[in-house]
C-alpha positions in Angstrom: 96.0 82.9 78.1 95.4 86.5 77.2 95.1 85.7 73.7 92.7 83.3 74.5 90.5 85.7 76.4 91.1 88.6 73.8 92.9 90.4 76.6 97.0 92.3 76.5 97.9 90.6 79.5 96.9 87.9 81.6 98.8 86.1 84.7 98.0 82.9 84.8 100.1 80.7 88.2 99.2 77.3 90.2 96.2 77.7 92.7 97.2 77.2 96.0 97.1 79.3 99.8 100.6 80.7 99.7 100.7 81.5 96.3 97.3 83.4 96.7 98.5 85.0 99.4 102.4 86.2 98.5 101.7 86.7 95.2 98.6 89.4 95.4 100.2 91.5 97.3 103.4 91.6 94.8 101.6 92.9 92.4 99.2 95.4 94.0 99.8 97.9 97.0 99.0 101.6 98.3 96.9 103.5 95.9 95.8 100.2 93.5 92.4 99.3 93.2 91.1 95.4 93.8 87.6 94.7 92.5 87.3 91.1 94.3 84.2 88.2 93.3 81.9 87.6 96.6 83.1 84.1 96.3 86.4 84.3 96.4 88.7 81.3 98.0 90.0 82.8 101.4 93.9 83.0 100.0 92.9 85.6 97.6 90.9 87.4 100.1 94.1 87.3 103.0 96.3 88.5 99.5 93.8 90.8 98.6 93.8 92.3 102.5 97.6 92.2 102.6 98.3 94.3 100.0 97.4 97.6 101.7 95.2 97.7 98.1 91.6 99.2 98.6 89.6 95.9 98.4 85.5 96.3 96.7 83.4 93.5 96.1 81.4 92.5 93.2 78.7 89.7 93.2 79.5 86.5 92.4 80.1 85.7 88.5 78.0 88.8 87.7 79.3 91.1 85.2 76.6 93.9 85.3 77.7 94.5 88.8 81.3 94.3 88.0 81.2 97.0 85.2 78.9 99.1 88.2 82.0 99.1 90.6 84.2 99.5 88.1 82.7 102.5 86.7 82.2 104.1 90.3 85.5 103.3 91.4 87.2 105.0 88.6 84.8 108.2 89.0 85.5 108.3 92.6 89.1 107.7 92.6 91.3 107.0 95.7 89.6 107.9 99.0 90.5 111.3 100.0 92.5 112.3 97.7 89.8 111.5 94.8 93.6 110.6 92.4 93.2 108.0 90.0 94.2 104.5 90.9 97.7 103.6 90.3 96.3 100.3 89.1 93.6 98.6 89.3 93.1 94.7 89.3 89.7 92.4 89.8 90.4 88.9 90.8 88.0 86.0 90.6 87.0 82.4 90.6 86.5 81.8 86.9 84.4 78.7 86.0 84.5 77.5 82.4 81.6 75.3 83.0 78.7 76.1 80.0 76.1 77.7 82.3 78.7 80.5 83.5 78.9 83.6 82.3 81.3 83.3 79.5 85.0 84.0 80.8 85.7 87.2 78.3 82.7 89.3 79.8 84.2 88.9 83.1 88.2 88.9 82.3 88.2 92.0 80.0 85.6 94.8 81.3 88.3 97.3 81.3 88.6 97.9 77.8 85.9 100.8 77.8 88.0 102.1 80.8 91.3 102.6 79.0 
């Protein structure tokens, strides 16, 4: 999958509430950084919630707004303390229907944030 996107990494694992929900919070915790999609499934939003992670939004499948909170959220760094984010992680529903925004402009925004 992460070649396929032009991505280093990619997780790719079966949809479903409890997999959402244990998994998210496995992988992100105190001092991470989620960047979640407005139209997210409820599983990834209890995950997201559970992980003690500091949860923004980004409007549904729109990758202008996603590069904005991205770029804000690394300037601003962790509340408080204003350190960089031990991690940070976006999750989203990604359609590969033809009229969507095409899955690399949303799956790899990071690279100018290396």
């Amino acid at each position: 999958m992460a070649a396929f996107v032009g991505c280093e990494h990619a997780i790719v694992y079966g949809m479903g509430y409890a997999t959402n929900s244990a998994v998210i919070p496995a992988l992100a915790g105190k001092g991470c950084l989620i960047i979640s999609d407005a139209l997210n499934h409820a599983s990834i939003v209890v995950g997201a919630r559970s992980s003690g992670a500091k949860v923004k939004v980004f409007r549904h499948n729109d990758a202008a707004h996603l590069e904005d909170v991205l770029r804000a959220s690394i300037a601003e760094g962790q509340p408080r303390s204003h350190r960089p984010w031990k991690k940070v992680s976006w999750l989203s529903r990604v359609n590969l229907r033809p009229h969507h925004r095409p899955v690399a402009l949303i799956v790899c925004p990071d690279h100018r944030y290396r």
